[in-house]
C-alpha positions as CSV (number, residue, x, y, z in Angstrom):
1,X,-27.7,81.0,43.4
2,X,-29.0,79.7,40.1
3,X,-24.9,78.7,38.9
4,X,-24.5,76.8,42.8
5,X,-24.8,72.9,41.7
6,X,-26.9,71.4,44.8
7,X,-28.2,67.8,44.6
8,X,-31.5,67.2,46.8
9,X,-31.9,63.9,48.1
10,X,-35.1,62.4,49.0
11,X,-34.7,59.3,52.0
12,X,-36.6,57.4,53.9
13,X,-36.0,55.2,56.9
14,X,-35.9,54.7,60.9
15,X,-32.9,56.5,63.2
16,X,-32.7,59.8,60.1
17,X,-31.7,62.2,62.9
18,X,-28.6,59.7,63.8
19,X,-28.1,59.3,60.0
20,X,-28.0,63.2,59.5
21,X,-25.6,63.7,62.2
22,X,-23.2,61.3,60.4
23,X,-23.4,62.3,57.4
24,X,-23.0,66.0,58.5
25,X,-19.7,65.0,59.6
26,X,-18.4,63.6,56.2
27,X,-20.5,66.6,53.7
28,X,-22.1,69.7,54.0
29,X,-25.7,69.8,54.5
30,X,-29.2,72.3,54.2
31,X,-32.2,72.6,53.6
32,X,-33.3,69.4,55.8
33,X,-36.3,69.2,55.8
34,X,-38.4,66.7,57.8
35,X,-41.7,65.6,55.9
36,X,-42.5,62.9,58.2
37,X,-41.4,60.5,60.2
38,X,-40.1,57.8,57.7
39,X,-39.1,60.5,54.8
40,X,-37.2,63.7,54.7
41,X,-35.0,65.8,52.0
42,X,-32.4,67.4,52.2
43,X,-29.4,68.9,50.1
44,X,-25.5,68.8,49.3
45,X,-22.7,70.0,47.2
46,X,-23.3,68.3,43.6
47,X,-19.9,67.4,43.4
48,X,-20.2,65.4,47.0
49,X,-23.6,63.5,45.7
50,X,-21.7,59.8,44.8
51,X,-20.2,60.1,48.7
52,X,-23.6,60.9,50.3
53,X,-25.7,57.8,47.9
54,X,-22.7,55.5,48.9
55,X,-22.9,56.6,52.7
56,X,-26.9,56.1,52.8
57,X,-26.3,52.8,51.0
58,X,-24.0,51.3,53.5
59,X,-26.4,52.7,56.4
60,X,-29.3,50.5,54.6
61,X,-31.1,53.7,53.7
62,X,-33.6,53.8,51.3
63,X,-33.0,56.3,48.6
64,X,-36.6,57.6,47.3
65,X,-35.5,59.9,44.6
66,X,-32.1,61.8,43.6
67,X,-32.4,64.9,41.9
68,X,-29.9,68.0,40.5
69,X,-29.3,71.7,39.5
70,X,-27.4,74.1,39.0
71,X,-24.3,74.8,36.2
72,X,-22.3,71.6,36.8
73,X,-25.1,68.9,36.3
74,X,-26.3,71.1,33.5
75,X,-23.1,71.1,31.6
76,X,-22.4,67.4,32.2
77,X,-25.8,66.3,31.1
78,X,-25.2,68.8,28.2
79,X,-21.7,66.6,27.1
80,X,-23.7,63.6,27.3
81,X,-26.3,64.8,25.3
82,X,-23.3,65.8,22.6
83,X,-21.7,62.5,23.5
84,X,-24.6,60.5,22.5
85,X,-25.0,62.1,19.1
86,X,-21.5,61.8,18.4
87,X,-21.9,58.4,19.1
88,X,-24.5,58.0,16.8
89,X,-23.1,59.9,14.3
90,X,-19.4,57.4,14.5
91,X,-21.4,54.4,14.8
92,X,-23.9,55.4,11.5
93,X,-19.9,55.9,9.8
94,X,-18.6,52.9,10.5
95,X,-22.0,51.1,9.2
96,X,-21.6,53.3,6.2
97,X,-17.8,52.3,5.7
98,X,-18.0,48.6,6.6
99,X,-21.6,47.6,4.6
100,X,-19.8,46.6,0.9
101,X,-18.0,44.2,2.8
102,X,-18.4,40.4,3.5
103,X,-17.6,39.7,7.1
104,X,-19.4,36.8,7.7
105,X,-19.7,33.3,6.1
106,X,-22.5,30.4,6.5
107,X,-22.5,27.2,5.0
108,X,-25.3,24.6,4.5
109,X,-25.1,21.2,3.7
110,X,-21.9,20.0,4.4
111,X,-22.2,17.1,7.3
112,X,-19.1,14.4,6.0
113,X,-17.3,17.8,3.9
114,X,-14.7,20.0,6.3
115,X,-16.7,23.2,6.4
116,X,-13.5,25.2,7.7
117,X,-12.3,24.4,4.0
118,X,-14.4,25.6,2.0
119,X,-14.2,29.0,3.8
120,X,-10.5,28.7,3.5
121,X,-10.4,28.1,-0.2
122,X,-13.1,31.3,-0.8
123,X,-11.2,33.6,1.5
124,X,-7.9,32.8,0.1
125,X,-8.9,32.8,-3.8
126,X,-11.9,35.9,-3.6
127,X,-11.9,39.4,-2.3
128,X,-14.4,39.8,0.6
129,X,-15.5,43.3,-1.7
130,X,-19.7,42.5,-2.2
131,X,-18.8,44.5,-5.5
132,X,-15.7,42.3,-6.9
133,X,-17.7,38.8,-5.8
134,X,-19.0,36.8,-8.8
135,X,-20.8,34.7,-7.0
136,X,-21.1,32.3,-10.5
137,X,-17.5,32.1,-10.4
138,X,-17.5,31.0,-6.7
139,X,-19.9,27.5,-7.3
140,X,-18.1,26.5,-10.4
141,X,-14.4,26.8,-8.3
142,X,-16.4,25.1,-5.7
143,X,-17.2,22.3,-7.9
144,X,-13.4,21.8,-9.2
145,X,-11.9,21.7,-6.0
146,X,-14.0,19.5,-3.7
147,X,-14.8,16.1,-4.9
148,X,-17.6,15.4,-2.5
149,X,-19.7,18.2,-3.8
150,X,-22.0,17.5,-6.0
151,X,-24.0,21.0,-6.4
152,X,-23.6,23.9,-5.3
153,X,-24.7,27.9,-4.9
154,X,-23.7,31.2,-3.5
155,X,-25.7,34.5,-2.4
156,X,-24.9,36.9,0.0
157,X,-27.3,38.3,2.4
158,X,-26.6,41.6,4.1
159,X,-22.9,41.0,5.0
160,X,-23.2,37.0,4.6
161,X,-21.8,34.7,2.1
162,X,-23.9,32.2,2.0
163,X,-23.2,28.7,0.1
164,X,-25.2,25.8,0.3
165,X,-23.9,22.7,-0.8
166,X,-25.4,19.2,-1.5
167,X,-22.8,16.3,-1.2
168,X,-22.3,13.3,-3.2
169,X,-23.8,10.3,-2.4
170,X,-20.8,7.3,-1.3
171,X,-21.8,3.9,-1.5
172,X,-22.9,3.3,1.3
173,X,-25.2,5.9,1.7
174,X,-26.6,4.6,-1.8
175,X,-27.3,0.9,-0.3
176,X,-28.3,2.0,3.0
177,X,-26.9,1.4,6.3
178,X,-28.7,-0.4,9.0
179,X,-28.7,-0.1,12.4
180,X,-29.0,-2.5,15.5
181,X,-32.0,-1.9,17.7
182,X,-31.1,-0.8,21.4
183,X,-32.2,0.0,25.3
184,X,-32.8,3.4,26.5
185,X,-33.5,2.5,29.6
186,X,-32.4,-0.3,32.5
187,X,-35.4,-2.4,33.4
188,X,-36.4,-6.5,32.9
189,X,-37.6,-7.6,29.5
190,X,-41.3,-8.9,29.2
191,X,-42.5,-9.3,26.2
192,X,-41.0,-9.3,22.7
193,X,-42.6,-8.8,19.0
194,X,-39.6,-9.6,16.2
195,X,-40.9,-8.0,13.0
196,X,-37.7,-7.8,11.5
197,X,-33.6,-9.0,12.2
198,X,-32.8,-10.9,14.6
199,X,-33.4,-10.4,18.6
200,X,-30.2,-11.0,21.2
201,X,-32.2,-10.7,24.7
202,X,-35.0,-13.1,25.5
203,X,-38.1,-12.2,27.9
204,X,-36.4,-12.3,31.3
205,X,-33.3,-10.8,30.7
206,X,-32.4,-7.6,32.6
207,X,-30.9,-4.8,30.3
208,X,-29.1,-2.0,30.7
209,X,-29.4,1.9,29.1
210,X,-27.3,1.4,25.2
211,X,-27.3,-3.0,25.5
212,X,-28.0,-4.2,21.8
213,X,-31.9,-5.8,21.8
214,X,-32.1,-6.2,18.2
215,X,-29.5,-6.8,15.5
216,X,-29.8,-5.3,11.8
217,X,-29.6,-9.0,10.1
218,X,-30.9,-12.3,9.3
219,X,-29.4,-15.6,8.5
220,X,-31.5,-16.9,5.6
221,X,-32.0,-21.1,4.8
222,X,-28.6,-21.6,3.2
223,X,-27.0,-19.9,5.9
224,X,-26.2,-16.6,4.7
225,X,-26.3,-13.6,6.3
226,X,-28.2,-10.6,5.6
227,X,-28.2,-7.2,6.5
228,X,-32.3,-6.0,6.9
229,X,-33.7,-3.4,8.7
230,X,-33.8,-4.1,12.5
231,X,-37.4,-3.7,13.6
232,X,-39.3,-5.2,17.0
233,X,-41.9,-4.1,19.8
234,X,-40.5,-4.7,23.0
235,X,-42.0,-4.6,26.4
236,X,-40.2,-3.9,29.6
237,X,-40.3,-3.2,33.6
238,X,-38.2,-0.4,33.2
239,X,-36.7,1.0,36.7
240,X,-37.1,4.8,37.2
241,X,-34.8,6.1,39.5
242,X,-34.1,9.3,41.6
243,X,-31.4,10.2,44.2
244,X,-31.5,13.2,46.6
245,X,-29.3,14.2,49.8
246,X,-30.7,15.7,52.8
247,X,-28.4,17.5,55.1
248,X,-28.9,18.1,59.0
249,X,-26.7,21.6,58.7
250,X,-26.0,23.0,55.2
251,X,-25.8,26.8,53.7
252,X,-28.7,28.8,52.9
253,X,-28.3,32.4,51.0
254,X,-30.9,34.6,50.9
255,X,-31.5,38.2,49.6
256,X,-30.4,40.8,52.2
257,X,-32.4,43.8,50.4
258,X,-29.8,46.0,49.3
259,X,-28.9,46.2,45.4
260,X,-27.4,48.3,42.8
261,X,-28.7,48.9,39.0
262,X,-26.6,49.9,36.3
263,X,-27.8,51.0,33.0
264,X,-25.8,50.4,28.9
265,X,-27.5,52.2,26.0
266,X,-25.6,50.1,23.1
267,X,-25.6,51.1,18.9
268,X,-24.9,47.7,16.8
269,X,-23.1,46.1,19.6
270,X,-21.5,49.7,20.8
271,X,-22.0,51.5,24.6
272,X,-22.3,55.1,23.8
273,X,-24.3,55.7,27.5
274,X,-22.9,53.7,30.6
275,X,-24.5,54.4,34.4
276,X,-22.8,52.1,36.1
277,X,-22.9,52.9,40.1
278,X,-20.1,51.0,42.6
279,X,-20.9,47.6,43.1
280,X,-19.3,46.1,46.0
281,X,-21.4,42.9,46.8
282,X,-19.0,40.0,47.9
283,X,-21.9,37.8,47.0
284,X,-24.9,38.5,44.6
285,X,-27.6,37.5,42.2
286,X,-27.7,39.2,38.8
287,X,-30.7,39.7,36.5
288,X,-30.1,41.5,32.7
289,X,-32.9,42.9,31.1
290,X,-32.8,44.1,27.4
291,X,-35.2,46.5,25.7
292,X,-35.6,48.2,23.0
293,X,-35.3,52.2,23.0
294,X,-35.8,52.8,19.0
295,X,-39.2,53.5,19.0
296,X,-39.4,56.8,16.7
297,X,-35.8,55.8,16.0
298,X,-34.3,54.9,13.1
299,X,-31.8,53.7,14.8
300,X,-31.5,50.0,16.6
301,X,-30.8,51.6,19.7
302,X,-31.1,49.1,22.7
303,X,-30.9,49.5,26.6
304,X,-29.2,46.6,29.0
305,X,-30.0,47.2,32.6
306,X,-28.5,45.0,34.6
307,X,-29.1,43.9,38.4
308,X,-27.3,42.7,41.1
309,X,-28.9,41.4,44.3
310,X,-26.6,41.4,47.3
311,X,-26.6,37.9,48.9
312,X,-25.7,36.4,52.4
313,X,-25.3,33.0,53.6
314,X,-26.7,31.7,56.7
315,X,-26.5,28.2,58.7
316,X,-29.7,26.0,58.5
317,X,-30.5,23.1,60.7
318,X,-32.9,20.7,59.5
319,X,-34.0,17.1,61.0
320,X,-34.4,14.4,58.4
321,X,-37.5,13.5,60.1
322,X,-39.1,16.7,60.3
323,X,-39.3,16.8,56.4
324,X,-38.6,12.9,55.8
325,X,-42.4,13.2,53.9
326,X,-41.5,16.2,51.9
327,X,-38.2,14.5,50.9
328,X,-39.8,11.5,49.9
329,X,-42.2,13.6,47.6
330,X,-39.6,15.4,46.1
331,X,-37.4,12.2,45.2
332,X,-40.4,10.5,43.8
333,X,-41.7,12.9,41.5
334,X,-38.2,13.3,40.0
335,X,-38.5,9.7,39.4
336,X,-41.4,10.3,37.7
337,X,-40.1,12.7,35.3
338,X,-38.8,9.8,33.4
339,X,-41.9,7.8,33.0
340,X,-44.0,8.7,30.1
341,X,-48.2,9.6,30.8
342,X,-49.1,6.4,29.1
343,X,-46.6,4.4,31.3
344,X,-48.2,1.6,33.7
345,X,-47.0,2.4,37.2
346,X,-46.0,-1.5,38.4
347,X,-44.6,-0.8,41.8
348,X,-42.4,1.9,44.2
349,X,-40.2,1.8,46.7
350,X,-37.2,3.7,48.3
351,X,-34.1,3.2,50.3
352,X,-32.6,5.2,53.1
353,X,-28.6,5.6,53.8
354,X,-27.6,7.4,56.0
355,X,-23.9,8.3,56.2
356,X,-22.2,11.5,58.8
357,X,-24.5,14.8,58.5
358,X,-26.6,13.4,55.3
359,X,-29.6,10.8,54.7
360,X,-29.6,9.4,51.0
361,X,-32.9,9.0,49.1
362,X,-32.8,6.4,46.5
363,X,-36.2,6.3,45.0
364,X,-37.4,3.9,42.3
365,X,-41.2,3.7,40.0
366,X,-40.7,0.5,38.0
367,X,-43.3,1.3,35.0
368,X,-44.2,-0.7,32.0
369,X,-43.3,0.6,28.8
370,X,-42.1,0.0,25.5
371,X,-38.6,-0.2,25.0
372,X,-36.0,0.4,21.8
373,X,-34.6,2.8,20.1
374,X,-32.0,3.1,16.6
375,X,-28.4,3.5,17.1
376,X,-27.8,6.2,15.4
377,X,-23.8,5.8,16.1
């Protein structure tokens, strides 16, 4: 009796003498036993388990605990045991075999400088061997090949060549380069303070998000123009908008209770345990979760458990005057998201359109604020 493989399954649930019955049908079953009258055990073949879990699953079952014996289970858990070491074992090889190697390469510094280049011209002209790299060798090639590059350095970091470069300074970098002064917003200039260049909007005009306020120049007495550093406080009623839909029918899904959990042990980036169940959701919501299993371990060993929430979809009728209030909320504190804490709050209102099915909310805060920003290009 010891060498028969039985699982014994623990359920619990409404209508188990109907689910028994069905299930009887499809796999052998003993030892039912009846602890109540929401949860009873019973038990099956081992090799039948998968059918029975799937079965309870489909009749919206509940599945308290699964549990086996016997020879088979024992000698599978047994090759998984031997299968995980193994694992281990490979996976500690290849580490061992691919560690003198450079695999990966960063580089720092480069903004105007092609950094696809520069690993070009290293991969093609040095051996990715950590041992055979001169790293010396590789800043002074550096410097001979690339103009822009004005100094530069090389050390590698675990499997990482790292270079950092600093770039030559052109001209205009030298001399500076100014930029104009504009809107980030839409609103109705107020009030302007010119410290610096020269301004292109006048209080009254009505701007729009990127319009030029303030340009980076001035003409001086003889007529000459001069680039300077565009600087100015500006004031504006800045209009805050927010748009949302509301829809008399629409399509609501919502969690229907049943979901599946499957399980990855990974080694640097490697599955060497997988208990991945059927999944057969047309519609679901996953959530991954990833923790850490090293603890006592050398060994970076990391568990992914991944779920997936079935979903269904259901029609939802909603009058627009049932919730008008809670729409109107909703549509004005997303306008308010765009107004800063110190903002003045000048005035609100909101328009309705309403157009086959669906009511559109256009909401609009019009705050005071300052206005301006650098181009940065």
């Amino acid at each position: 009796m010891k060498t028969k493989s039985i699982s014994t399954f623990t359920i619990k649930g409404l209508n188990q003498e109907r689910i028994l019955q069905e299930l009887a049908k499809e796999v052998m079953l003993f030892k039912i036993d009846r602890i109540d009258k929401k949860i009873t055990t019973f038990c099956c073949p081992y090799t039948k388990h998968k059918k029975v879990q799937k079965l309870l699953r489909g009749k919206n079952i509940e599945i308290v605990s699964i549990s086996h014996r016997g020879f088979l289970p024992s000698v599978i858990k047994l090759c998984q045991q031997y299968g995980t070491i193994a694992a281990i074992v490979i996976s500690v090889i290849l580490y061992v075999v691919q560690s003198p190697f450079v695999w990966k390469y960063q580089i720092n510094g480069a903004d105007k400088l092609n950094q696809a280049a520069v690993v070009n011209f290293v991969k093609q002209n040095y051996s990715n061997n950590k041992h055979k790299i001169d790293t010396k060798d590789i800043e002074i090639a550096l410097l001979d090949k690339f103009e822009e590059i004005s100094f530069a350095s090389c050390i590698i970091r675990g499997q990482t060549l790292v270079i950092n470069i600093k770039e030559k300074l052109l001209p205009d970098e030298i001399y500076g380069q100014f930029r104009p002064i504009i809107s980030q917003k839409n609103g109705k200039i107020t009030e302007i303070e010119l410290i610096s260049g020269t301004a292109v909007v006048k209080v009254g005009d009505y701007v729009q998000k990127g319009d030029v306020l303030v340009e980076p120049y001035t003409i001086d007495t003889d007529g000459k123009k001069m680039s300077i550093q565009a600087d100015a406080n500006i004031t504006a009623e800045v209009y805050n908008t927010a748009q949302i839909t509301h829809f008399e029918k629409f399509l609501e899904a919502y969690k229907t209770g049943r979901q599946v959990e499957q399980t990855y042990v990974q080694l640097f980036g490697l599955t060497i345990y997988s208990y991945k169940p059927e999944m057969s959701f047309s519609i679901f919501e996953k959530v991954e979760r990833k923790t850490s299993i090293s603890k006592n371990n050398i060994l970076p060993l990391e568990k992914v458990t991944t779920t997936y929430f079935e979903l269904a979809q259901r029609e939802v009728e909603s009058k627009f005057e049932d919730v008008k209030e809670e729409y109107l909320a909703k549509s004005r504190e997303k306008a308010l998201e765009n107004c800063l804490q110190h903002d003045k709050i000048k005035e609100e209102y909101y328009t309705l359109k309403q157009i086959s099915g669906a009511t559109i909310i256009n909401y609009c805060v019009v705050s005071v604020e300052q206005i301006g920003e650098t181009d940065e290009g």
